[in-house]
PAROVO-653043 format. One record per atom (N, C-alpha, C): x negated, y, z negated. Coordinates in steps of 0.2 Angstrom, whole numbers, padded with zeros to 4 digits, always signed. Layout:
<kekols>
XYZ ...
</kekols>
This chain:
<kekols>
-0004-0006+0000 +0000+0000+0000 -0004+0006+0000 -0002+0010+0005 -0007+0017+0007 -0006+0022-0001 -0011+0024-0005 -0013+0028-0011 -0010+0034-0010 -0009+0036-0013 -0006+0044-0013 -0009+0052-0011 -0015+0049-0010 -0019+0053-0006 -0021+0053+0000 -0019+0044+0000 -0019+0045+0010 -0013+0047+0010 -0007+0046+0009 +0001+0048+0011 -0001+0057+0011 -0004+0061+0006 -0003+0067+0007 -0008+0067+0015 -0014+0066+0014 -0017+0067+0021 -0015+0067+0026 -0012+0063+0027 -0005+0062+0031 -0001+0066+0034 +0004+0068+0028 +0009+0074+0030 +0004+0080+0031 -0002+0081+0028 -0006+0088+0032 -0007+0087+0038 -0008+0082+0041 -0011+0082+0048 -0005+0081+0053 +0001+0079+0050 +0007+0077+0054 +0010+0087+0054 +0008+0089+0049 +0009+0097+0048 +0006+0102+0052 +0000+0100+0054 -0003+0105+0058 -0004+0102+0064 +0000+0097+0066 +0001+0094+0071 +0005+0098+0075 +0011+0100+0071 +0020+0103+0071 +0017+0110+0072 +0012+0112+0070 +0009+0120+0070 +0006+0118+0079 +0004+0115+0081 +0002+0118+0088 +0005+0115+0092 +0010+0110+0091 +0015+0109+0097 +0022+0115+0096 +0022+0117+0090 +0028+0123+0089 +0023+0131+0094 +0017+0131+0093 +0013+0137+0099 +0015+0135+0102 +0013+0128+0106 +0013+0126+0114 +0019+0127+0117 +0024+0126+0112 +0032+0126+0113 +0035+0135+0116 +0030+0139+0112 +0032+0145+0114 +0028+0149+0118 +0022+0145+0122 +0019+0148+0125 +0021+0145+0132 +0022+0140+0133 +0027+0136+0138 +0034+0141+0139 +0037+0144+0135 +0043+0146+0134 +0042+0156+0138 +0038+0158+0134 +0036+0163+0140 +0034+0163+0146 +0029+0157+0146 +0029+0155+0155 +0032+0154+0159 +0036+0150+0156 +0042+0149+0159 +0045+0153+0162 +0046+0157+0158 +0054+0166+0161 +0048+0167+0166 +0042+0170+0166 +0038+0173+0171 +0039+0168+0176 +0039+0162+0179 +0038+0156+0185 +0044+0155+0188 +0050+0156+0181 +0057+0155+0184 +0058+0161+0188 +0056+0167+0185 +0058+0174+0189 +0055+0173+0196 +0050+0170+0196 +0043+0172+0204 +0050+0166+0207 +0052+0160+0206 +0055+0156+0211 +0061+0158+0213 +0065+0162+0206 +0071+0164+0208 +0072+0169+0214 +0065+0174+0213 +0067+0180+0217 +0064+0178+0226 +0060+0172+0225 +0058+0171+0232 +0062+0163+0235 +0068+0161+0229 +0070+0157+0235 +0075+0161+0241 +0079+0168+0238 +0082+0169+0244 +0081+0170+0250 +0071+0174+0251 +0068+0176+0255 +0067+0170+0259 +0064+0162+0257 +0063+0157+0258 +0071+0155+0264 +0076+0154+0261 +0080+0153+0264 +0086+0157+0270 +0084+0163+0269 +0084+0167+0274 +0079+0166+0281 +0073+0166+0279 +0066+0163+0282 +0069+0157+0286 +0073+0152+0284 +0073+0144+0287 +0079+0146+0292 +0082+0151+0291 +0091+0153+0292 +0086+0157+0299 +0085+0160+0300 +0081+0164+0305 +0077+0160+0309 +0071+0156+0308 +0067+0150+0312 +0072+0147+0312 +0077+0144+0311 +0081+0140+0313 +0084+0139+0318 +0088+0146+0320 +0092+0151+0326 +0087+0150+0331 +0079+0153+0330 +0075+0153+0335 +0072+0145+0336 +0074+0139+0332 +0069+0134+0335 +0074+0132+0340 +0081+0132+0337 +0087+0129+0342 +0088+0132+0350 +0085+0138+0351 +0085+0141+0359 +0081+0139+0362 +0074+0136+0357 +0067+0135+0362 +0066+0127+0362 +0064+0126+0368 +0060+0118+0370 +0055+0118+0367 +0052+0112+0362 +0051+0109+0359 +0042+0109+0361 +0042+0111+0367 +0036+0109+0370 +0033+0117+0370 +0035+0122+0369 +0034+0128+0368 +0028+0129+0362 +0029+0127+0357 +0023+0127+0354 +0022+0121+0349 +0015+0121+0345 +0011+0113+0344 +0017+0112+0338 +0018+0116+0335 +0018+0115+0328 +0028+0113+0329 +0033+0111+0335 +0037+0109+0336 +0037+0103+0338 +0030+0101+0342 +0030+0095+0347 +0032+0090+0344 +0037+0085+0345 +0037+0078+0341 +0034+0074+0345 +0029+0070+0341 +0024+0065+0345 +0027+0058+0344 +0025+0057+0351 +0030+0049+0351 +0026+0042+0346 +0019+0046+0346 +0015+0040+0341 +0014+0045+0334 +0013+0041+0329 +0012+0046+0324 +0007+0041+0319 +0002+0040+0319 -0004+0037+0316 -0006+0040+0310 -0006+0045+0311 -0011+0047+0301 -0006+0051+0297 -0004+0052+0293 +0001+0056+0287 -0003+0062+0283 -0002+0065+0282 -0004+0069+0277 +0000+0069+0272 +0001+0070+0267 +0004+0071+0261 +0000+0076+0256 +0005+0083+0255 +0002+0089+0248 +0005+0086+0244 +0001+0083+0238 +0005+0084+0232 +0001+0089+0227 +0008+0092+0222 +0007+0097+0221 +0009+0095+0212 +0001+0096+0210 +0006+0093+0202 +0003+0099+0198 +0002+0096+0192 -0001+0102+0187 -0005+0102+0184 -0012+0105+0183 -0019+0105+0178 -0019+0101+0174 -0012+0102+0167 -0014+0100+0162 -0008+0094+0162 -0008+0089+0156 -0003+0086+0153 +0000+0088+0148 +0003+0085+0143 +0007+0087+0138 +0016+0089+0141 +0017+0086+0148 +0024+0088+0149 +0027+0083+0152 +0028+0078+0147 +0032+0071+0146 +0030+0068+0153 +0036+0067+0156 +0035+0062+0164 +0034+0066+0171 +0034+0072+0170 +0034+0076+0175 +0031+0073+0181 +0023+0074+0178 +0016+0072+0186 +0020+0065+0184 +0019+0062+0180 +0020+0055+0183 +0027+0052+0189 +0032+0054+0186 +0037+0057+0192 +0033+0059+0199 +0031+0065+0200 +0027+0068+0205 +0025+0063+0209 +0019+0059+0205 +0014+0054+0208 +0018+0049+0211 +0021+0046+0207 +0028+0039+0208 +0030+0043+0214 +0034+0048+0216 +0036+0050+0221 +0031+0049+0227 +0023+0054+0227 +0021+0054+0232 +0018+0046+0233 +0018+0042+0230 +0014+0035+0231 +0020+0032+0234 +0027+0031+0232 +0033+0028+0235 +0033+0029+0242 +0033+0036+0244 +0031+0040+0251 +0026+0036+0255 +0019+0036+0251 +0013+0033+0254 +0014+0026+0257 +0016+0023+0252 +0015+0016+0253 +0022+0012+0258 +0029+0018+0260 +0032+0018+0265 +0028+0018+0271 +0026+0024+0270 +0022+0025+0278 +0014+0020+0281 +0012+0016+0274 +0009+0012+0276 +0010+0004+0279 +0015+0004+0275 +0018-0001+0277 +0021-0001+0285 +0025+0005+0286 +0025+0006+0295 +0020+0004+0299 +0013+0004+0297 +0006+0004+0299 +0003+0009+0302 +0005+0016+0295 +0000+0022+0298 -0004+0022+0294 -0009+0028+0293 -0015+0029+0286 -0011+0036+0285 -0012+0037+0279 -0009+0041+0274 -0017+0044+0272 -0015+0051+0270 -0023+0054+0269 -0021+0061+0263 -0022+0060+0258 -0020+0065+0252 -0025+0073+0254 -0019+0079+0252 -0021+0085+0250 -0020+0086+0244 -0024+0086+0239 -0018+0088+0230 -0019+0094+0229 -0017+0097+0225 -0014+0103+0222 -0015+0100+0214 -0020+0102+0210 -0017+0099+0202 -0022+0094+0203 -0024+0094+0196 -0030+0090+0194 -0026+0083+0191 -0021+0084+0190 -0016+0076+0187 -0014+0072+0193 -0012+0077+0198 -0011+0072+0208 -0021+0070+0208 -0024+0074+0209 -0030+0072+0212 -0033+0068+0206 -0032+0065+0200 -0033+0059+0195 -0029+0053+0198 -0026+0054+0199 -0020+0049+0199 -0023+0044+0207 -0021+0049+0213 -0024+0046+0219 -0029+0045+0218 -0034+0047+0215 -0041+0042+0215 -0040+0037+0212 -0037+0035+0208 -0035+0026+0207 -0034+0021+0211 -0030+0027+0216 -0025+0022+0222 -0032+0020+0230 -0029+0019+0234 -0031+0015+0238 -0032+0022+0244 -0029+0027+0244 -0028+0032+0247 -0033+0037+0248 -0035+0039+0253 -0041+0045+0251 -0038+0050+0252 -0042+0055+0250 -0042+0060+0247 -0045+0068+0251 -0045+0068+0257 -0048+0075+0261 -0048+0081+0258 -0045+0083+0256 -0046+0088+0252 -0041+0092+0243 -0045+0092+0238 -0042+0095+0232 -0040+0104+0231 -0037+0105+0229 -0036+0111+0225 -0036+0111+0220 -0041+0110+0214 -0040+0112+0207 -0040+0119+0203 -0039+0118+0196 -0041+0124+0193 -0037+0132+0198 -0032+0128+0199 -0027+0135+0201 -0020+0134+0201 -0018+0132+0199 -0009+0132+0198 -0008+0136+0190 -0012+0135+0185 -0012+0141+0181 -0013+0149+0183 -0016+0150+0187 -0013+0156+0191 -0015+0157+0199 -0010+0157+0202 -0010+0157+0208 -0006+0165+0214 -0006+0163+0220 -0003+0170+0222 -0001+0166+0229 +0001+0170+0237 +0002+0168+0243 -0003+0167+0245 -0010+0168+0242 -0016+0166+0244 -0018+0160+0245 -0017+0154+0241 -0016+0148+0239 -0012+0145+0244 -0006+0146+0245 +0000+0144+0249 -0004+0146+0258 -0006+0152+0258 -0010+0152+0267 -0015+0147+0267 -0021+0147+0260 -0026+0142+0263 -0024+0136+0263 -0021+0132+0260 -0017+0126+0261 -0013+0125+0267 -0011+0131+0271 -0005+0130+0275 -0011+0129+0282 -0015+0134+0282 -0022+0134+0285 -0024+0128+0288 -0025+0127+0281 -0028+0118+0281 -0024+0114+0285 -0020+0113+0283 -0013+0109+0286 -0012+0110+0293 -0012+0115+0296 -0008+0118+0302 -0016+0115+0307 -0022+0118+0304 -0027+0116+0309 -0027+0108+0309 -0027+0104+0305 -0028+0096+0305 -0022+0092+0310 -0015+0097+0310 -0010+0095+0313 -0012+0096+0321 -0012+0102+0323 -0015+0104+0329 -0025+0100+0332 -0027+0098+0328 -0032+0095+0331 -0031+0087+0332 -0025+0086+0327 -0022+0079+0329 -0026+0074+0323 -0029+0077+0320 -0030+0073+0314 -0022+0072+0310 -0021+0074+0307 -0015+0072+0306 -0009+0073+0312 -0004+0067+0310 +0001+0069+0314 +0008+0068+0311 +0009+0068+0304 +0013+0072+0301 +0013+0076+0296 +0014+0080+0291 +0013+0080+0286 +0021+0082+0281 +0018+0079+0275 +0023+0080+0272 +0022+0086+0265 +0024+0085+0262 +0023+0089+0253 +0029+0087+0248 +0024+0085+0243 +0029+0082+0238 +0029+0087+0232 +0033+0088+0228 +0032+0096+0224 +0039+0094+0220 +0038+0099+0211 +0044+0095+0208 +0050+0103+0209 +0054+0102+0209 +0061+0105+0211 +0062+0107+0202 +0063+0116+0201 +0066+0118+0198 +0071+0120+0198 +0077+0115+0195 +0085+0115+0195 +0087+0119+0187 +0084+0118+0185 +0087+0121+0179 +0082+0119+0170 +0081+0121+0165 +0076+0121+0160 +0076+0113+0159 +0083+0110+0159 +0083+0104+0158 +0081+0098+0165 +0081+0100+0169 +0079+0096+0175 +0077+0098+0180 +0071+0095+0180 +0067+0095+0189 +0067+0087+0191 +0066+0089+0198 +0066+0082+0203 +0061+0085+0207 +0058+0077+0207 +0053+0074+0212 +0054+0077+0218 +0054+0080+0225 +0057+0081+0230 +0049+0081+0236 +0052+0076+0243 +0047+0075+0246 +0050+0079+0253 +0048+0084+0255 +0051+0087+0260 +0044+0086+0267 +0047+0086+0274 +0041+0084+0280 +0043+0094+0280 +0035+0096+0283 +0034+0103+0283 +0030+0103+0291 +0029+0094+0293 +0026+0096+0302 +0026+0090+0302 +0029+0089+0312 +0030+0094+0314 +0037+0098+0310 +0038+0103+0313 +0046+0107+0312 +0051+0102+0314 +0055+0101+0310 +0061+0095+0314 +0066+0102+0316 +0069+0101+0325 +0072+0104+0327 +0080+0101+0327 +0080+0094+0323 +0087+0092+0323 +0090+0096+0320 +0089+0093+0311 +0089+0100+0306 +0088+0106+0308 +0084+0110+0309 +0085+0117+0312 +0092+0119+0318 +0094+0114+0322 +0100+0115+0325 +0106+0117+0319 +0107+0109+0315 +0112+0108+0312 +0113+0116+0308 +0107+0118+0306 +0107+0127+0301 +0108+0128+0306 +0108+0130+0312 +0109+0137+0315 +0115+0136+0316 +0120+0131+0318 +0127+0129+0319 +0130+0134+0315 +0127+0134+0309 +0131+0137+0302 +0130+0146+0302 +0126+0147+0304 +0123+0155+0304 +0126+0159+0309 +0125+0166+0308 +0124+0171+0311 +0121+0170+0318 +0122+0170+0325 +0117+0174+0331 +0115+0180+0329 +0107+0179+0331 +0104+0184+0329 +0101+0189+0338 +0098+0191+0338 +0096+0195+0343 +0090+0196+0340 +0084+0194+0347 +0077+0193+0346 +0073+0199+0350 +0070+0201+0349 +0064+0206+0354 +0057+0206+0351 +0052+0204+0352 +0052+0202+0361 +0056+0193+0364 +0053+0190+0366 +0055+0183+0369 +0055+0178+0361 +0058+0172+0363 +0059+0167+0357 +0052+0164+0355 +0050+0163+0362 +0044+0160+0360 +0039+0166+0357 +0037+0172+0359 +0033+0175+0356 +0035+0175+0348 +0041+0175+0346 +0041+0174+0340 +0039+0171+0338 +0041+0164+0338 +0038+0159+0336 +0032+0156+0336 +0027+0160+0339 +0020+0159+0340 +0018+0162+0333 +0023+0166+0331 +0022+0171+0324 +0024+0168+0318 +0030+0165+0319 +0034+0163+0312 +0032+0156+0312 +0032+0150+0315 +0031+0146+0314 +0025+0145+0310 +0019+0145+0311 +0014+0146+0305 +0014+0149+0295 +0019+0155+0298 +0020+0156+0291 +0025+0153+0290 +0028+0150+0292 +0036+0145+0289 +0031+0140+0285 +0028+0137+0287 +0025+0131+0285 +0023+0136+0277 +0019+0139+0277 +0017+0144+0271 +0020+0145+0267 +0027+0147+0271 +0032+0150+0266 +0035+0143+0263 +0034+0137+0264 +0036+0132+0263 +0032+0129+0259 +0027+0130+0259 +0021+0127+0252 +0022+0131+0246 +0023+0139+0246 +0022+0143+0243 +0029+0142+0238 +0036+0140+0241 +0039+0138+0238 +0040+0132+0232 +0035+0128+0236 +0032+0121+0231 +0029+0123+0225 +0023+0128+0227 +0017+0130+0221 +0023+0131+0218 +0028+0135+0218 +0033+0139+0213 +0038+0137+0210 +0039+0130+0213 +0044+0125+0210 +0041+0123+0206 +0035+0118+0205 +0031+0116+0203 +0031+0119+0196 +0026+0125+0195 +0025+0130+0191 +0031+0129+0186 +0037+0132+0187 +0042+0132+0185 +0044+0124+0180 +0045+0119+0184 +0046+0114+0182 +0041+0112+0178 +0037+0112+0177 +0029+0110+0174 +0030+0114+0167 +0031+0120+0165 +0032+0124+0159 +0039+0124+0155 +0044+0121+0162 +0051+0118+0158 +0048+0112+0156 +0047+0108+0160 +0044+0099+0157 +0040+0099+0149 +0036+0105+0148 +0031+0104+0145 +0034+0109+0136 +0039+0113+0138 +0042+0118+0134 +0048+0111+0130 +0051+0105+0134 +0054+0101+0132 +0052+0096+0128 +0045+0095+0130 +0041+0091+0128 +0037+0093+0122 +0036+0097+0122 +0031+0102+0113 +0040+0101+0108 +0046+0103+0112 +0051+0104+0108 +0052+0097+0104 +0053+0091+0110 +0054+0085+0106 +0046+0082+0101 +0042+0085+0102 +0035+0083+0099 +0037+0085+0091 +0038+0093+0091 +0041+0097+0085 +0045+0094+0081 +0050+0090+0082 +0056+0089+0080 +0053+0080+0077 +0051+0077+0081 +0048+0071+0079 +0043+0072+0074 +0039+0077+0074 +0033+0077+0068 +0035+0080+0061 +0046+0086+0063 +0047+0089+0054 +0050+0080+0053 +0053+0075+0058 +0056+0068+0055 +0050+0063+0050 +0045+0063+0053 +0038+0061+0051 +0035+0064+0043 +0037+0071+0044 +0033+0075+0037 +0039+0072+0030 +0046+0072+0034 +0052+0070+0029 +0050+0065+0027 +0049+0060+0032 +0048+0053+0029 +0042+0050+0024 +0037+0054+0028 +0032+0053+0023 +0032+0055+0016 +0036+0060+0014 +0038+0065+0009 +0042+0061+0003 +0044+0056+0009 +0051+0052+0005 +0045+0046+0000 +0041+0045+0006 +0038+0039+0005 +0031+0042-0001 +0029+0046-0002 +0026+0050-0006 +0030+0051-0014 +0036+0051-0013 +0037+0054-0018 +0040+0048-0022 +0042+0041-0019 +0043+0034-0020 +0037+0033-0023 +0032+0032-0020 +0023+0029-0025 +0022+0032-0029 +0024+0039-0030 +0024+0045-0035 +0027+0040-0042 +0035+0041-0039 +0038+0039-0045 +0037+0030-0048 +0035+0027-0042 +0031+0020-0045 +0028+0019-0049 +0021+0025-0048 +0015+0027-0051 +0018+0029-0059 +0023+0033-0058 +0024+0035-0064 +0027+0029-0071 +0032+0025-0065 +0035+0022-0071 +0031+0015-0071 +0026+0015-0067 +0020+0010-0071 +0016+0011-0077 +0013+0020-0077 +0010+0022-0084 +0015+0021-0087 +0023+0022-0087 +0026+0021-0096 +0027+0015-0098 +0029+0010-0091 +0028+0004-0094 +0020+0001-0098 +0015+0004-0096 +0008+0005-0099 +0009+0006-0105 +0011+0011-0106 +0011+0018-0113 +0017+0010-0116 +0021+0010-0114 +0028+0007-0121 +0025-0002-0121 +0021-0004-0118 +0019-0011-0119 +0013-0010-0124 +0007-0005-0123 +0005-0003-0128 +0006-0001-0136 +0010+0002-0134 +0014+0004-0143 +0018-0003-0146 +0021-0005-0140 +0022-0013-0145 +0018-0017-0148 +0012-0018-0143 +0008-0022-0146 +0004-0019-0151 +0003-0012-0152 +0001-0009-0158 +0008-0010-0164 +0013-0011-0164 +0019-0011-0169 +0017-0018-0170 +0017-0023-0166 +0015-0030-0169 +0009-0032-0172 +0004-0028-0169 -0001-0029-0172 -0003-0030-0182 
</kekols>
């Protein structure tokens, strides 16, 4: 039976445990409002952005620029995934990872090669485990980032697709729905699918273009794709500080159940301890009376 000393040592450590999961809990909690605000305010621009490219991918043949053309052979994949520096935010990257690995191992099975871009030092841990390589990381910047990020990546992406190294790609990124939940979401960002771009433009407004559709699109379609990772980073972000703000929370909440119980159980050996010395004390004084 643990001593009474270790039980207290115990509830200290389970104490100053609950001191910096209840920080993490509040520091998660202000990042949060700042990541939700940055996603809030640039999903609309995002979806206006797809509602517009979308109109103009519907008028133009397919063959008009690279980043439209669907290839009848499709051999190597690319996949972004986008996870988060650190852990401490329950299942999130591991979701993430599950997702992008479900994804990989479908498109290998088709019998293509799959070739990882990560985002996040928890994707680029995880995929080197796996069977898959790895062409290029992005770490140590998803704790602060900007559009800068989202060009070099798209960069990246757009040259590899155009030079035929890659001949899809995709991005897997976690969806911020709300404080209580995000999802996995694997979206293809190339080529541009113009089925999907028909079916939105059915729905929208005709717009009026100058100069030509195609001049346009030698314009937009590059930063579409941009605009389309930048909304990832921003999902991500968001979900990662919800994930992690819910996770210090239930950390909190399990270490005040801990300190109780330990408390209880402290105070049980306390009072053992005690009515051992009186049974001590009154077996003594008997035996002193019959003596």
């Amino acid at each position: 039976m643990a001593s009474l000393r270790d039980i207290q040592t115990q509830i200290s450590g389970v104490k100053k445990t609950k001191q910096i999961t209840s920080a993490m809990n509040m520091v998660s909690s202000a990042k949060l409002r700042g990541a939700q605000q940055r996603i809030e305010r640039f999903r609309p621009y995002a979806d206006k952005y797809q509602e517009i490219l979308s109109d103009l991918a519907s008028r133009a043949d397919s063959s008009v620029h690279p980043l439209l053309e669907q290839r009848e052979e499709r051999k190597t994949i690319g996949i972004i995934l986008v996870t988060s520096e650190k852990g401490l935010c329950g299942s999130f990257n591991a979701n993430l990872c599950n997702a992008a690995l479900k994804l990989a191992k479908e498109k290998q099975a088709q019998g293509k090669t799959v070739q990882f871009i990560c985002v996040g030092k928890k994707g680029r841990a995880f995929i080197k485990k796996t069977s898959f390589e790895i062409v290029e990381a992005y770490v140590d910047t998803m704790n602060s980032f900007d559009f800068h990020l989202a060009n070099t990546i798209g960069t990246k992406s757009i040259e590899e697709y155009v030079s035929g190294i890659f001949d899809e790609v995709h991005i897997v990124f976690g969806k911020f729905v709300n404080i209580i939940r995000q999802e996995p979401v694997a979206t293809q960002i190339l080529p541009v699918e113009q089925s999907a771009a028909e079916d939105a433009a059915g729905a929208t407004s005709e717009y009026l273009f100058e100069p030509s559709v195609e001049g346009l699109l030698a314009e937009l379609l590059p930063r579409y794709v941009k605009v389309q990772i930048y909304r990832g980073l921003l999902d991500t972000s968001a979900s990662e500080n919800a994930a992690r703000m819910a996770a210090m929370d239930n950390a909190t909440k399990n270490c005040e159940d801990l300190a109780d119980s330990l408390t209880l159980k402290y105070n049980k050996a306390r009072q053992a301890g005690i009515t051992t010395e009186l049974m001590d004390i009154v077996s003594g004084s008997e035996a002193l009376k019959n003596a």
